[in-house]
LOFILO-956994 format. One line per 10 residues: number of its first residue (from 1); their letters; for each residue x, y, z of N, C-alpha, C, O. Coordinates in nm, 2 decimals. Each point is the difference from the previous one (the first is absolute). Layout:
N
NUM = a = X Y Z X Y Z X Y Z X Y Z ~ ...
//
This chain:
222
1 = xxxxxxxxxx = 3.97 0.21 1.80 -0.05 0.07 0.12 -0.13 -0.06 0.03 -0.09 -0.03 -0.07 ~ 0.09 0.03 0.21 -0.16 -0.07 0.02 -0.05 0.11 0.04 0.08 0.09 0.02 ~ -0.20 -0.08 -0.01 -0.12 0.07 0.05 -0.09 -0.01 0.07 -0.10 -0.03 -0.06 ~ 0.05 0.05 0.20 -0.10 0.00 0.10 -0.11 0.11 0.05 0.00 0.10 0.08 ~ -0.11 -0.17 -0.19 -0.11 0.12 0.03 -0.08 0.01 0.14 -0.08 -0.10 0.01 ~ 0.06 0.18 0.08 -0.10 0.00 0.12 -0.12 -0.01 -0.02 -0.09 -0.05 0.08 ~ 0.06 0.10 -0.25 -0.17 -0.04 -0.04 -0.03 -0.15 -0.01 0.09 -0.07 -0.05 ~ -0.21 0.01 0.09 -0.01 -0.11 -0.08 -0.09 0.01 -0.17 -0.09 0.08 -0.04 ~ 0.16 -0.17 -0.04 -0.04 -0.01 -0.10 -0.16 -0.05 -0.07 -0.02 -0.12 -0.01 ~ -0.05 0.19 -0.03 -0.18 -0.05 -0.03 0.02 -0.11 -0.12 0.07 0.04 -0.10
11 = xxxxxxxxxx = -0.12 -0.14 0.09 0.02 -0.03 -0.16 -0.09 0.01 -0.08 -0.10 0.04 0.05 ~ 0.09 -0.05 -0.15 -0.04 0.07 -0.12 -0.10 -0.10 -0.07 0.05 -0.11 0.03 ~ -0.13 0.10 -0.09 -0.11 -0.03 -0.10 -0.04 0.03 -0.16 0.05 0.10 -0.05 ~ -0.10 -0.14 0.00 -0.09 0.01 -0.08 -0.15 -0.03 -0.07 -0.04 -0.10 -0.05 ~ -0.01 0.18 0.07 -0.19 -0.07 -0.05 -0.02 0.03 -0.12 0.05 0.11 -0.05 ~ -0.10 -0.18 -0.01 -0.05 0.03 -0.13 -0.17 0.01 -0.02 -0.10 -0.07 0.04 ~ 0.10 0.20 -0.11 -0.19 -0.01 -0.04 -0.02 -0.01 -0.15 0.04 0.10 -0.06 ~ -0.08 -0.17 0.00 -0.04 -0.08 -0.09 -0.15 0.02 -0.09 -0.08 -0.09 0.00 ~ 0.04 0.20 -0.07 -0.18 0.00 0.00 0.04 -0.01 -0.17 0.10 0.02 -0.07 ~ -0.28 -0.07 0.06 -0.02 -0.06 -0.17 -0.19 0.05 0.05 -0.06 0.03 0.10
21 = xxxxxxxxxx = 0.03 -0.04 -0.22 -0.13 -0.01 -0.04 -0.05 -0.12 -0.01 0.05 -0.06 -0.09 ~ -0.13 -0.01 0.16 -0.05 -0.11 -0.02 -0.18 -0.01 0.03 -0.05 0.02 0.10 ~ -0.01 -0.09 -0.24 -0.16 0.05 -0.02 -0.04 0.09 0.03 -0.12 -0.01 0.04 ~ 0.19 0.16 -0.03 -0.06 0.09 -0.01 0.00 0.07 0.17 -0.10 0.05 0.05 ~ 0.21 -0.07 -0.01 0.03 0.03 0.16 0.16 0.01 0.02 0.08 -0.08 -0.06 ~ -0.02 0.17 0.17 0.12 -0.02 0.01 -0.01 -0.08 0.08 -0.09 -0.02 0.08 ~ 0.27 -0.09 -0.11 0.01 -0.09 0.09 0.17 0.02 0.03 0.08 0.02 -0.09 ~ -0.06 -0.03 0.20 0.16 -0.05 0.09 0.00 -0.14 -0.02 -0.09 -0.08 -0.01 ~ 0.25 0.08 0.00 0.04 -0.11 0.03 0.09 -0.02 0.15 0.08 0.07 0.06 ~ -0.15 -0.20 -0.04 0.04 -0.05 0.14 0.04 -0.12 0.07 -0.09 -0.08 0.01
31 = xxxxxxxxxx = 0.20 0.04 0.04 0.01 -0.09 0.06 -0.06 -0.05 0.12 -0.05 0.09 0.07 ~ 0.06 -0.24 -0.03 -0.04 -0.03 0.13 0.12 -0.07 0.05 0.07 -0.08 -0.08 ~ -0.03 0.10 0.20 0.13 -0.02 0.08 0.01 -0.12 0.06 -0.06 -0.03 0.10 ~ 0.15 -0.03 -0.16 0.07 -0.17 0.07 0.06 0.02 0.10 0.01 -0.10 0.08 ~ 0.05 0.24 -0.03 0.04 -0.05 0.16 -0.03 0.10 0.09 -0.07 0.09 -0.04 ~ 0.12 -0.07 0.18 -0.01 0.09 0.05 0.05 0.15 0.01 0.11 -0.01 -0.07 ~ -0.12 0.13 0.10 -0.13 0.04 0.07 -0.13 -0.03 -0.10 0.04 -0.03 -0.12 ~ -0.17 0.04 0.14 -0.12 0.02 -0.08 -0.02 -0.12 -0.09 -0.07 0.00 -0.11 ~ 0.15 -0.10 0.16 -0.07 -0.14 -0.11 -0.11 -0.04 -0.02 -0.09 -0.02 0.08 ~ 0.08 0.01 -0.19 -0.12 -0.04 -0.07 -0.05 0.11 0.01 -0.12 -0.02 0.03
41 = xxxxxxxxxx = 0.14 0.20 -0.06 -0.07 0.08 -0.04 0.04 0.03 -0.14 0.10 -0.02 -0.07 ~ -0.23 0.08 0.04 0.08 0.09 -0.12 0.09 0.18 0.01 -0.03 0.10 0.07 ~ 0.11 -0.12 -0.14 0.11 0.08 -0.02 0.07 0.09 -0.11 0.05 -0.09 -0.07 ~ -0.03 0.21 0.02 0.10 -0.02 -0.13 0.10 -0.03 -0.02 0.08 0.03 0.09 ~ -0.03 -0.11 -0.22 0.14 -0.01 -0.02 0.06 0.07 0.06 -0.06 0.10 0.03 ~ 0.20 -0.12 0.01 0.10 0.00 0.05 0.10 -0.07 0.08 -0.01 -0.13 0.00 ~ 0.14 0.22 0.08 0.09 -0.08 0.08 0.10 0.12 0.01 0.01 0.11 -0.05 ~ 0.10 -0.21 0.16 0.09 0.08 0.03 0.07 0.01 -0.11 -0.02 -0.06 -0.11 ~ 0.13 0.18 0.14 0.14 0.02 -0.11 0.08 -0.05 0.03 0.03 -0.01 0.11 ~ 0.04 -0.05 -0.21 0.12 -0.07 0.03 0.07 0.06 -0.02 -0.01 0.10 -0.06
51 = xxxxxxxxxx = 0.17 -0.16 0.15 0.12 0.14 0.02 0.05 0.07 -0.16 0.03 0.11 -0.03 ~ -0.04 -0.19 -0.01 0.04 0.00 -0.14 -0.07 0.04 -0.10 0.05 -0.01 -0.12 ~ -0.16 0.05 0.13 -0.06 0.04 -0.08 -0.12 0.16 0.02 -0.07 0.05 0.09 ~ 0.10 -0.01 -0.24 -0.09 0.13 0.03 -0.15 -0.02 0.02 -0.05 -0.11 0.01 ~ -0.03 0.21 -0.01 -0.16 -0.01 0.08 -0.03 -0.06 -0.15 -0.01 -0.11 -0.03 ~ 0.00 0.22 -0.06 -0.05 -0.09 -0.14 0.00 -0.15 -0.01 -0.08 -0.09 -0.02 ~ 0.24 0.10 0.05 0.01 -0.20 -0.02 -0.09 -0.06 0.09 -0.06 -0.10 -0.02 ~ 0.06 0.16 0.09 -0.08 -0.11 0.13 -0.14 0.04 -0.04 -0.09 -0.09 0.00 ~ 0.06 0.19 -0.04 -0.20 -0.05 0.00 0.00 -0.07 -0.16 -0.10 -0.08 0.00 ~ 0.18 0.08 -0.14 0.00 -0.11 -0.08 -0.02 -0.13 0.08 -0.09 -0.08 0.02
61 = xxxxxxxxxx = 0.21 0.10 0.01 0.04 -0.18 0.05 -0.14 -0.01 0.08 -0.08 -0.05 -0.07 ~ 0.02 0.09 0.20 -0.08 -0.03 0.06 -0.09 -0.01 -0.07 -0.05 -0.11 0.03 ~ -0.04 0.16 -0.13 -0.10 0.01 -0.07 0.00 -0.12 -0.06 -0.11 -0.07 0.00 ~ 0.26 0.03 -0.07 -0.03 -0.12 -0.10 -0.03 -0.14 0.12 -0.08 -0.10 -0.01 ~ 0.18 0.12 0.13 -0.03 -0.13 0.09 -0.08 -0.03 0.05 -0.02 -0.11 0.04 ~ -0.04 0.22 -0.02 -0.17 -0.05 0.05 -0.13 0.02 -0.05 -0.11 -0.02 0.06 ~ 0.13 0.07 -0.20 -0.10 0.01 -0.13 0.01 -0.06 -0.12 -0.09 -0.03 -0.08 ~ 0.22 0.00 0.08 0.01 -0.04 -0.15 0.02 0.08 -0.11 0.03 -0.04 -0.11 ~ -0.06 0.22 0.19 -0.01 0.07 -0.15 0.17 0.09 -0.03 0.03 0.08 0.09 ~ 0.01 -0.09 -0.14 0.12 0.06 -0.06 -0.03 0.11 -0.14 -0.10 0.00 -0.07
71 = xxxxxxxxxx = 0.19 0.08 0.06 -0.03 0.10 -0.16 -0.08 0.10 0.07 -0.09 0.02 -0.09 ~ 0.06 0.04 0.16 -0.11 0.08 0.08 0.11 0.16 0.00 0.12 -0.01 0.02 ~ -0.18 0.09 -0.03 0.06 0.14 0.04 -0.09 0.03 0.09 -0.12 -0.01 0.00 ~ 0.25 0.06 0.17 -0.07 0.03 0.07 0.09 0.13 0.04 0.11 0.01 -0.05 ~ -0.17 0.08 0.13 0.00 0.15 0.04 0.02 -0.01 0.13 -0.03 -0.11 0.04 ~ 0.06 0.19 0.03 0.02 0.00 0.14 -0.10 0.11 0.09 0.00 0.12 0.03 ~ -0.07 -0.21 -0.02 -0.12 0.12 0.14 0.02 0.12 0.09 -0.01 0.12 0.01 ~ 0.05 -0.24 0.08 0.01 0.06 0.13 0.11 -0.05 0.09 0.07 -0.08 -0.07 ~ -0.03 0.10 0.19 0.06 -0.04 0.09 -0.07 -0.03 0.16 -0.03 0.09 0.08 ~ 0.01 -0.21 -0.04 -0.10 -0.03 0.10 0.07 -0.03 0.15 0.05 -0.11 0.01
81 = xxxxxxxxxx = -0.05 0.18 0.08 0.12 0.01 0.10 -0.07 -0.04 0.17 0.07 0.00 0.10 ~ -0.19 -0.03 -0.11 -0.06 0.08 0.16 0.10 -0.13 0.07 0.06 -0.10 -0.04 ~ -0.06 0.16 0.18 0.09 -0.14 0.06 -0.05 -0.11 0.01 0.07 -0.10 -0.01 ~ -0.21 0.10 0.05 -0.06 -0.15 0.04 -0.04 -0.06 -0.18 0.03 -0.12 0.00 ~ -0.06 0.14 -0.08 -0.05 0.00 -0.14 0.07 -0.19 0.02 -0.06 -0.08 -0.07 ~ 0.14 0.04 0.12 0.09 -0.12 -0.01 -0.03 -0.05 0.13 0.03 0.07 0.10 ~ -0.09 -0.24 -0.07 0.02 -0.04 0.16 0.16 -0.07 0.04 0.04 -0.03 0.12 ~ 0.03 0.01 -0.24 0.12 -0.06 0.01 0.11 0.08 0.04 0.08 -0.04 0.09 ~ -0.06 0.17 -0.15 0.09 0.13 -0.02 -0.03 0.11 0.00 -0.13 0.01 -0.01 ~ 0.20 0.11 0.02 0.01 0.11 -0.09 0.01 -0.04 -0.14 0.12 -0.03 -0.04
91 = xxxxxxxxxx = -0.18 0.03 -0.01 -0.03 -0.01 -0.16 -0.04 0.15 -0.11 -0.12 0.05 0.01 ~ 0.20 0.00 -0.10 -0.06 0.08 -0.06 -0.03 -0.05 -0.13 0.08 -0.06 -0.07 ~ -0.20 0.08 0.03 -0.05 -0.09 -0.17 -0.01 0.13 -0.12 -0.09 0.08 0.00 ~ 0.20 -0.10 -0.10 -0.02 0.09 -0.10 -0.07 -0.07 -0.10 0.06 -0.09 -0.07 ~ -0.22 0.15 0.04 -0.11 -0.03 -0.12 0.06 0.03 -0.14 0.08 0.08 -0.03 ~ -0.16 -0.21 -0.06 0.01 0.05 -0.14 -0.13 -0.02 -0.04 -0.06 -0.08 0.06 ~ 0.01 0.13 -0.14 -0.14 -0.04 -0.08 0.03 0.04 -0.16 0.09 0.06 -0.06 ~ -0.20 -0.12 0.03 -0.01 0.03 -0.18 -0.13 -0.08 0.00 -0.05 -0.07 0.09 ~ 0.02 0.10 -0.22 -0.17 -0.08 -0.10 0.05 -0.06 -0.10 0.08 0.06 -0.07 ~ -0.11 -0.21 0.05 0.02 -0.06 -0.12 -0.09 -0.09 -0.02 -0.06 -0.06 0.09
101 = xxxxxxxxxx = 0.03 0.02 -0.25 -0.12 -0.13 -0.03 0.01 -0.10 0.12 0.10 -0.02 0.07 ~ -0.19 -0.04 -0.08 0.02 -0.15 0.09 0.00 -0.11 -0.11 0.04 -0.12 0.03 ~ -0.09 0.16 -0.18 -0.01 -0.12 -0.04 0.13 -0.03 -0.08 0.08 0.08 -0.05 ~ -0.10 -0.24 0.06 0.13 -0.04 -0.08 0.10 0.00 0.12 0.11 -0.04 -0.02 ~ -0.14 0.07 0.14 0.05 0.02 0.13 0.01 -0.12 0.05 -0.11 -0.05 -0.03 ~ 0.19 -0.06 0.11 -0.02 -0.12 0.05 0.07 0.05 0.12 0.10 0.06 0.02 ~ -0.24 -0.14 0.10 0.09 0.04 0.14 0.07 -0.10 0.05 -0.06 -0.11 0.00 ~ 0.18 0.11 0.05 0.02 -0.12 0.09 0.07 0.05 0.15 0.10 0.07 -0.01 ~ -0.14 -0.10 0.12 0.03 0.02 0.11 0.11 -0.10 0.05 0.00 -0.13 -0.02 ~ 0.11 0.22 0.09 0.13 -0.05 -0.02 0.05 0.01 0.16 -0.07 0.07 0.08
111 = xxxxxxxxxx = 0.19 -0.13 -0.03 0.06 0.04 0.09 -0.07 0.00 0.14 -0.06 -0.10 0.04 ~ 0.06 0.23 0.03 -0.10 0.01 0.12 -0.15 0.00 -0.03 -0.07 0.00 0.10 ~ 0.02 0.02 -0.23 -0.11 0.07 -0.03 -0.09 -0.18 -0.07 0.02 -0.06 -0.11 ~ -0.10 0.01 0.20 -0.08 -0.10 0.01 -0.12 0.06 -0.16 -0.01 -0.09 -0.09 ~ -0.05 0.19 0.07 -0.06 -0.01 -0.12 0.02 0.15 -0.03 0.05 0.08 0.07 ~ -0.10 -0.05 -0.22 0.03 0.12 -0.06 -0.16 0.05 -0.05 -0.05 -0.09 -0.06 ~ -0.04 0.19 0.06 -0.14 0.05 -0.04 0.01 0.10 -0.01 0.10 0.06 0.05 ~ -0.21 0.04 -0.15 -0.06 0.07 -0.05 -0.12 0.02 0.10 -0.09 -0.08 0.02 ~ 0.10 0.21 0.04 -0.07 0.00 0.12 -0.08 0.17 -0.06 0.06 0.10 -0.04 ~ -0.20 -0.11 0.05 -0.07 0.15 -0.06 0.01 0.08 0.14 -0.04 -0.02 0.11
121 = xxxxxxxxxx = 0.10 0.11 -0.17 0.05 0.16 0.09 -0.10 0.03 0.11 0.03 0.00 0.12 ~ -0.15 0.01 -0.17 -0.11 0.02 0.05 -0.08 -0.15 0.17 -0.06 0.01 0.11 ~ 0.11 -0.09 -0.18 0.00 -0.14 0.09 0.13 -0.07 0.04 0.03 -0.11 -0.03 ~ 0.05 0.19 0.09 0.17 -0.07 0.06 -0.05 -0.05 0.16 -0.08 0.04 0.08 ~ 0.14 -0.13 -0.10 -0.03 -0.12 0.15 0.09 0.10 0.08 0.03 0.11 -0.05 ~ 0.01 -0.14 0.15 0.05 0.04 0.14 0.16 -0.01 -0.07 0.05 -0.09 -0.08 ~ 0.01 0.21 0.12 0.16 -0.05 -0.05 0.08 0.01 0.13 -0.04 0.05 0.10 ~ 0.14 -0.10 -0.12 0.14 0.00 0.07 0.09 0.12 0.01 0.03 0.06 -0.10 ~ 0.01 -0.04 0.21 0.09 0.12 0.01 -0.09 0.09 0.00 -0.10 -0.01 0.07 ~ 0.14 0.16 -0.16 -0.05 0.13 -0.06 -0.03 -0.02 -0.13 0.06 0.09 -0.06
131 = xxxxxxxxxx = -0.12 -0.18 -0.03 0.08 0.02 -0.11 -0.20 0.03 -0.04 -0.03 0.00 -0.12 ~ -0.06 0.02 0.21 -0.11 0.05 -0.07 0.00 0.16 0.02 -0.09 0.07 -0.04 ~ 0.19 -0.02 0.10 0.02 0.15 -0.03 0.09 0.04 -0.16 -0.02 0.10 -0.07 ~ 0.13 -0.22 0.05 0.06 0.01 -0.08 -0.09 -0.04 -0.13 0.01 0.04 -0.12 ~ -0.06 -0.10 0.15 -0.13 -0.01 -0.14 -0.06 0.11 -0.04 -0.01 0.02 -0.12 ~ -0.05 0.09 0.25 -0.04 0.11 0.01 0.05 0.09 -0.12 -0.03 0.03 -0.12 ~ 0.15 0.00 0.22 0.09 0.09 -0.08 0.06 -0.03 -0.13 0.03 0.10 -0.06 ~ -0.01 -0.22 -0.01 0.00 -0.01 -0.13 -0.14 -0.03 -0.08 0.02 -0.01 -0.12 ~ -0.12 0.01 0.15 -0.10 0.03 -0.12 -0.03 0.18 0.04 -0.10 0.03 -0.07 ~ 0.12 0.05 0.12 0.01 0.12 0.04 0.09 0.05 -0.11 -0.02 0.09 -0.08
141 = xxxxxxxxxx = 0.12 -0.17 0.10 0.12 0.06 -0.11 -0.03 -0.04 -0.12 0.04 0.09 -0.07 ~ -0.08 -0.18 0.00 -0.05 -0.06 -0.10 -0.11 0.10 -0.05 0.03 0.06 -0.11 ~ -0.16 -0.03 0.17 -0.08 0.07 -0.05 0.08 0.13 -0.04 0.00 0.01 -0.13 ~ 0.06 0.10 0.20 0.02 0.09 -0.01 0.09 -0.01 -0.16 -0.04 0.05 -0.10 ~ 0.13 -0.13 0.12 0.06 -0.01 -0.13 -0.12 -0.04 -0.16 -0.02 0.05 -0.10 ~ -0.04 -0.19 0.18 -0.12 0.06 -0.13 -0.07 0.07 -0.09 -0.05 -0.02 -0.11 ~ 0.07 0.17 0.21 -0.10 0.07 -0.03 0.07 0.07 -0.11 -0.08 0.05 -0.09 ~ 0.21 -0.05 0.07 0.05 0.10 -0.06 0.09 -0.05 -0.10 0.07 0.08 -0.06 ~ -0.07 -0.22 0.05 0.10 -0.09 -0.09 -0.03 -0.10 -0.09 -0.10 -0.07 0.01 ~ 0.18 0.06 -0.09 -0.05 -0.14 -0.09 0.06 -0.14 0.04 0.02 -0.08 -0.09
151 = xxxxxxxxxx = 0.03 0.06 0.26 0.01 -0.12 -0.02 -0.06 -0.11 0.02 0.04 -0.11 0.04 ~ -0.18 0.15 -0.09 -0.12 -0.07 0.04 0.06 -0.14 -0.12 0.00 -0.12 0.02 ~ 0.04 0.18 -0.16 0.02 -0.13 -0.13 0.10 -0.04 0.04 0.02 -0.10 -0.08 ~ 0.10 0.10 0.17 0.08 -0.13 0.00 -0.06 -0.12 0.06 0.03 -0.12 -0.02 ~ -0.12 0.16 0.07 -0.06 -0.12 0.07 -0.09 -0.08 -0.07 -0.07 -0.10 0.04 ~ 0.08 0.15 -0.17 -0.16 -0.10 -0.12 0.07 -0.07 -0.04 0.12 0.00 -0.01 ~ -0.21 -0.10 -0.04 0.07 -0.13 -0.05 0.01 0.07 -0.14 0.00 0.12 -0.02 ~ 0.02 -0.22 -0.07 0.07 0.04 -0.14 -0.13 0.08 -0.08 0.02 0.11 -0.06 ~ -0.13 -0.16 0.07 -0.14 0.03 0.01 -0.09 0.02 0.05 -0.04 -0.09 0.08 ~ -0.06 0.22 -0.11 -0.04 0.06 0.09 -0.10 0.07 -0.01 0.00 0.07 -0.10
161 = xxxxxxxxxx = -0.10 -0.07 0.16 -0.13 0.12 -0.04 -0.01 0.10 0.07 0.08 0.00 0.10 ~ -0.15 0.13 -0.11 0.02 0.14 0.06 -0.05 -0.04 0.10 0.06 0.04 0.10 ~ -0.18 -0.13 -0.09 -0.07 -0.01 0.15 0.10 -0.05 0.06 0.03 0.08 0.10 ~ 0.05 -0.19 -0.11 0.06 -0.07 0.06 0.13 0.06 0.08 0.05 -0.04 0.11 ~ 0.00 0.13 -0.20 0.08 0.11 0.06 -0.07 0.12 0.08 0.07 0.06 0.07 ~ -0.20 -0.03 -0.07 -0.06 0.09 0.08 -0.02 -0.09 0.14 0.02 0.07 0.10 ~ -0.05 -0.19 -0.07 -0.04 -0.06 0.09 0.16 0.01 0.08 0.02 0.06 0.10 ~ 0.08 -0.13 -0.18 0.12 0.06 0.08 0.05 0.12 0.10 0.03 0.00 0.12 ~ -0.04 0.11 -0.22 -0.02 0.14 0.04 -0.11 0.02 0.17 0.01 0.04 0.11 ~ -0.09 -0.09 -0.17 -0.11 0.02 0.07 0.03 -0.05 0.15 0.00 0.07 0.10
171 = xxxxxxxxxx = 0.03 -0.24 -0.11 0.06 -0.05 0.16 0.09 0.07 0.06 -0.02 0.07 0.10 ~ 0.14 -0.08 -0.19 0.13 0.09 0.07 -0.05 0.16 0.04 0.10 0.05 0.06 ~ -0.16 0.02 -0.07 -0.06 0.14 0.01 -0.11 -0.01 0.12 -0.02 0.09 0.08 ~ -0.05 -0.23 -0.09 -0.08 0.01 0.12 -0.15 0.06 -0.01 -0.08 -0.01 0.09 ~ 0.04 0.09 -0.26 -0.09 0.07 0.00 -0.08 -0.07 -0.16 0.07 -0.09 -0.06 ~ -0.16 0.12 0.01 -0.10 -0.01 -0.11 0.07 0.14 -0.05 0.02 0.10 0.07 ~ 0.04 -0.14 -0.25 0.04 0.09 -0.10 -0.11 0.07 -0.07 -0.08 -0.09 -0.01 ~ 0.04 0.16 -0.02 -0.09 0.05 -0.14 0.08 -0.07 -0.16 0.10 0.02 -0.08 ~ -0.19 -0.10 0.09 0.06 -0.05 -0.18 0.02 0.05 -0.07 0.12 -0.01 -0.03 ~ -0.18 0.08 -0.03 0.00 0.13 -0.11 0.18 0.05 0.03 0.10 -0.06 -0.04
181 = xxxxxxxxxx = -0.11 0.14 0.11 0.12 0.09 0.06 0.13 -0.12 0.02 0.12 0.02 -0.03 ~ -0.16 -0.14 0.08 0.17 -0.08 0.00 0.00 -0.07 -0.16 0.11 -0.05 -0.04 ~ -0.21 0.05 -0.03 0.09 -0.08 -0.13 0.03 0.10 -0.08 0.08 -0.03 -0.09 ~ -0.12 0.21 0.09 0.03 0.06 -0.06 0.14 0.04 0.03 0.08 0.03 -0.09 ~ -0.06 -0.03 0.27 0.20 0.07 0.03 0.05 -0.14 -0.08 0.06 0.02 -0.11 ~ -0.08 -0.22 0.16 0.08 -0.05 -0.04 0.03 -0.03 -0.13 0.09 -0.07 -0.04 ~ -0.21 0.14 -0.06 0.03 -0.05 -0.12 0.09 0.13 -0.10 0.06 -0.02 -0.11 ~ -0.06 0.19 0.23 0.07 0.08 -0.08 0.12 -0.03 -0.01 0.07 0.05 -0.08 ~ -0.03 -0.14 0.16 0.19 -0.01 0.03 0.03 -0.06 -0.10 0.12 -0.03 0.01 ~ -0.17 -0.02 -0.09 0.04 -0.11 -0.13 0.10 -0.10 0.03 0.10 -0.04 -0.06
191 = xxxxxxxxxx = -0.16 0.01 0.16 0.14 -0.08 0.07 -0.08 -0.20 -0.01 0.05 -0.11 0.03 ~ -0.19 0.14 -0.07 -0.07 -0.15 -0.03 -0.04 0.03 -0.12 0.02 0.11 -0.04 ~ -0.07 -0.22 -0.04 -0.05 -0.04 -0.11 -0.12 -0.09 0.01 -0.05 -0.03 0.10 ~ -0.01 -0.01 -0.25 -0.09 -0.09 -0.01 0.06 -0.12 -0.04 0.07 0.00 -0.11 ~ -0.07 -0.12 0.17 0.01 -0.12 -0.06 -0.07 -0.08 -0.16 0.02 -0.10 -0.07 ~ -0.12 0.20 0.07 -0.11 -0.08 -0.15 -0.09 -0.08 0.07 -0.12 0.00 -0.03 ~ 0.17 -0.08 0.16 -0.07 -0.08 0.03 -0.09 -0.03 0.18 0.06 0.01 0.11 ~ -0.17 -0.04 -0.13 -0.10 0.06 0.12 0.02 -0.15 0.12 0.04 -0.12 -0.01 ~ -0.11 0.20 0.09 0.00 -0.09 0.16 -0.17 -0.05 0.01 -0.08 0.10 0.03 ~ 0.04 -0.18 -0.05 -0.09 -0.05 0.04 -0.05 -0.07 0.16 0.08 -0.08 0.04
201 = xxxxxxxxxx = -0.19 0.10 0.04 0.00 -0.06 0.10 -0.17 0.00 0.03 -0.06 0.10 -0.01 ~ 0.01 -0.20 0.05 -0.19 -0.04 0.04 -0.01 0.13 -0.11 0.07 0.05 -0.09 ~ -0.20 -0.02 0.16 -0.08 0.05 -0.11 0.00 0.15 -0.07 -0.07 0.06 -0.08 ~ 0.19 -0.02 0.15 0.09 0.14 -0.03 0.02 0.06 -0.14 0.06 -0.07 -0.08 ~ -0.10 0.19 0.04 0.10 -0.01 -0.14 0.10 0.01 -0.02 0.07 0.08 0.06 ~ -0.02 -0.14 -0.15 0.18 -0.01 -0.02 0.06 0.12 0.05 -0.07 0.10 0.04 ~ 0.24 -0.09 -0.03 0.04 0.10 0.02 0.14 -0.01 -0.09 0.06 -0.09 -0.05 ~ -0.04 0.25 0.06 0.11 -0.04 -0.10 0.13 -0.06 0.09 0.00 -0.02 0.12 ~ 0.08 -0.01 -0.19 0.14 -0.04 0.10 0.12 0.07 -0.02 0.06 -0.04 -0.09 ~ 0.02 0.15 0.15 0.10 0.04 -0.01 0.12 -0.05 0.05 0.02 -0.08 0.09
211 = xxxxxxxxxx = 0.08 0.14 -0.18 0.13 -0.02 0.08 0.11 0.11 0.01 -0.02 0.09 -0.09 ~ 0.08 -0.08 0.12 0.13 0.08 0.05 0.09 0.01 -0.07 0.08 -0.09 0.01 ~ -0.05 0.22 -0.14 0.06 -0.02 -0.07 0.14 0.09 0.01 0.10 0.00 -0.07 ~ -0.13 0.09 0.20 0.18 0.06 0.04 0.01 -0.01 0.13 -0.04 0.08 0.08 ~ 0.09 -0.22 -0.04 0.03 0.00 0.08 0.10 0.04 0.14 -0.01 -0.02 0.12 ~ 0.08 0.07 -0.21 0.15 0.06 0.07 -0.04 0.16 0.06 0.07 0.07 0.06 ~ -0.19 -0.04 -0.09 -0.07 0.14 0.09 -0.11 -0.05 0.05 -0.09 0.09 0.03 ~ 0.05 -0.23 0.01 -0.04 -0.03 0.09 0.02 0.06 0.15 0.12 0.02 0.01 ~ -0.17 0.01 0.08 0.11 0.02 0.12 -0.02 -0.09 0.11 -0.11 -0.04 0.03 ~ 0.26 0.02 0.05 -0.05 -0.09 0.10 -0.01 0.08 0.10 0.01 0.12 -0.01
221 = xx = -0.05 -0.22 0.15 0.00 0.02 0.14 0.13 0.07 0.02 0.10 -0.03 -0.07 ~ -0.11 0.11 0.13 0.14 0.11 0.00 -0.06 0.12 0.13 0.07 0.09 0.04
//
């Protein structure tokens, strides 16, 4: 049986938001656009859906083709609908975000996406589309979840200092922690350890180095 709808059909999207800690600042990740509309701006990951595939699939796949990064757990935001938000279409763009290290990270800019950067939250160039509202609203949702969670340690490298995980905390939250008070909650959960061995850096005193010894009550983005 065929089918004839009177609506017309919008097509569909996905953006990806992407934040890490980097020197002590949050940063997005961002592309800049090889073709039209908004060439040569910058933009976040994404693209259309293909018929064939679910939204998940499509912001993986798009993520890896124009970042390079794959293995990423990502969450789903928002839903972004206004009519003009697209100069091409009706376009609706369904968001994902998550936080993960950058290091050990290699970018490569793929496909439509001319280069791939680490851009600080606080200093984003001019973007393309809506997608500096959709930035908005995922570090909004990010903090809030900080406040009350430990998924601040999936994001540490294998080793780690308390500062270094307070500074984390600290970007994604948007605010200055009291020290005292955050290594006392993150150290009651016995959820890190001591490595034996310290972090040195200029003329600082050592620090110790922890690591993450149950990881499976970690919690993620959810």
């Amino acid at each position: 049986m065929t089918y004839t709808y009177k609506y017309p059909h919008p097509a569909v999207t996905t953006d990806i938001v992407i934040f890490t800690v980097r020197e002590g600042a949050l940063n997005v990740l961002l592309i800049k656009r090889g073709g039209d509309p908004y060439v040569g701006s910058w933009a976040l990951p994404g693209g259309f859906v293909r018929i064939d595939e679910s939204l998940d699939e499509c912001a993986k796949r798009e993520l890896a083709e124009e970042t390079g990064l794959s293995d990423v757990y990502l969450e789903q935001l928002y839903s972004f609908g206004e009519p003009q938000r697209d100069p091409r279409e009706r376009v609706i763009s369904v968001a994902y975000y998550t936080l993960t290290p950058s290091e050990n990270r290699e970018l490569k800019a793929g496909t439509d996406a001319t280069e791939a950067e680490w851009h600080p939250v606080s200093k984003l160039p001019a973007l393309a589309f809506d997608h500096s509202d959709i930035i908005e609203l995922a570090q909004k949702r990010l903090a809030a979840k900080m406040e009350y969670s430990t998924i601040g340690l999936q994001f540490m490298p294998e080793e780690f200092t308390l500062s270094q995980l307070q500074v984390v905390y600290e970007q994604a939250i948007g605010r200055e922690l009291d020290k005292r008070n955050f290594r006392k909650w993150i150290l009651s959960l016995d959820l890190i350890e001591e490595t034996g061995k310290k972090f040195s850096k200029g003329a600082h005193r050592p620090a110790m180095l922890y690591r993450i010894i149950k990881p499976g009550q970690v919690e993620i983005i959810r």
